[in-house]
N, C-alpha and C positions, 0 to 999 in steps of 0.2 A: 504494500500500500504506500503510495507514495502521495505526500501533500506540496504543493510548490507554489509559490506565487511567483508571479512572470518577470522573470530580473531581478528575482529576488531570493528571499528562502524558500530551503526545498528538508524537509522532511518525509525521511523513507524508514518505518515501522516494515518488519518482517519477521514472521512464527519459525522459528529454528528447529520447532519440536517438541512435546510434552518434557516437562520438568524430569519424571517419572516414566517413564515408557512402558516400564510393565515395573509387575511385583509390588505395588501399593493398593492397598482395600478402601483408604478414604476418599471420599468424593473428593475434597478439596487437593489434595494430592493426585491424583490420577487425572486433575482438568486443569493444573498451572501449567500456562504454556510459556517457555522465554522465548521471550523478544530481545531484538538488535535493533536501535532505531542510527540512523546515519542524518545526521545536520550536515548541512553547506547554507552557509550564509556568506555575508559580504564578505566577512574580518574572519573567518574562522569554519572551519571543516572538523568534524570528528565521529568518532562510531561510539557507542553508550551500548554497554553490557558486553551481552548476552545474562538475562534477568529474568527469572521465571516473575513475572510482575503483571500478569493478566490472567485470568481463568476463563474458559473456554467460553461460558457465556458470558464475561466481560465483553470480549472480544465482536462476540455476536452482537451486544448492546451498542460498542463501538459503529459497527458495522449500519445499525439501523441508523444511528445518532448522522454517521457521516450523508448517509439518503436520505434524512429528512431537512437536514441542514440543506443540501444540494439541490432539494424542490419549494426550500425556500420559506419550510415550515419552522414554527418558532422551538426552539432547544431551547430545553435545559442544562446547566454547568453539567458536565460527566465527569462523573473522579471512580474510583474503584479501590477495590480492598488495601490492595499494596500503594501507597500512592504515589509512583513513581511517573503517573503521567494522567495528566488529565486534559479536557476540551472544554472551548467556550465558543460561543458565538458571541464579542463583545461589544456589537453595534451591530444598526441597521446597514444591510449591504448597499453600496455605491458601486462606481462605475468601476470603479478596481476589483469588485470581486465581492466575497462575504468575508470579513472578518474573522479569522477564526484564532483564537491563543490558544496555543499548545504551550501547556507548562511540564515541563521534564526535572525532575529532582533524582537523589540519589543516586542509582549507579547508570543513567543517565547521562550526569553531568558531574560527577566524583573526580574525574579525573582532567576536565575542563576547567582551565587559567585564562582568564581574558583579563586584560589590563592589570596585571598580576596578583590577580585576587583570585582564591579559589575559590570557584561557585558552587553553591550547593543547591541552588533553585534557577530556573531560567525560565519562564516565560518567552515564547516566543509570539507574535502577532503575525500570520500569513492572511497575506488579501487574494483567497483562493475562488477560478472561477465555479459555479456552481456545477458544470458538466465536468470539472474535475474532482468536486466532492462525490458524486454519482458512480464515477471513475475508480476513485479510492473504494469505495463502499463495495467495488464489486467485485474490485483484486482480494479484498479484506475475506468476500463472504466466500471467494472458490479458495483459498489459504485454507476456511475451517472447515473444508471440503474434508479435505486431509485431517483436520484436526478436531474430530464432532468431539461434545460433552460426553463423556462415558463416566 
């Protein structure tokens, strides 16, 4: 799944694999998937993780959050258990696109130094267009093809 705004930031989230692959009996265990998310923005490139920080119908909720946002209907904040990455829609959309903040904490952004401070939280703000929110949502939903709730 990849989020971009045009000349600008590009965020790309991708399922690497259940946490647990076999041999765990708990629901919550058996449905954490890690993710690998890759930033490129102006000043700064990097990879965050590999972090079981999603469970399978997180993932799925991601998945509707990003197709509803993309037909333009109104979202709610989305945060999720581990809270290493959440979504907003933070204003009405304009000619750039819909707003959307991605905020990335923890291991994420652990190892991310921008003006030599180490970050521990980042917000990012993408002005994505809405055929590429529809886009994401549909990379997202053939990904949990591979990776259904068990």
């Amino acid at each position: 799944m990849i989020l971009r705004q045009q000349g600008g930031i590009q965020i790309e989230m991708s399922i690497l694999g259940y946490q647990f692959p076999d041999g765990v009996h708990d629901w919550h265990d058996l449905n954490w998937l890690n993710i690998l998310v890759r930033v490129e923005t102006v000043g700064a490139n990097w990879t965050g993780g590999p972090d079981p920080s999603l469970l399978t119908t997180e993932a799925q909720k991601l998945a509707t959050w990003l197709r509803a946002a993309g037909d333009g209907r109104a979202v709610e904040h989305l945060a999720f258990l581990e809270p290493d990455l959440s979504f907003d829609v933070v204003r009405p959309p304009d000619e750039r696109g819909i707003p959307v903040a991605v905020t990335l904490k923890h291991a994420f952004v652990k190892r991310q130094t921008l003006v030599s401070v180490p970050v521990r939280e980042l917000p990012l703000v993408l002005y994505v267009a809405p055929a590429d929110l529809l886009e994401a949502a549909s990379a997202l939903e053939t990904d949990l093809l591979r990776f259904p709730a068990r």
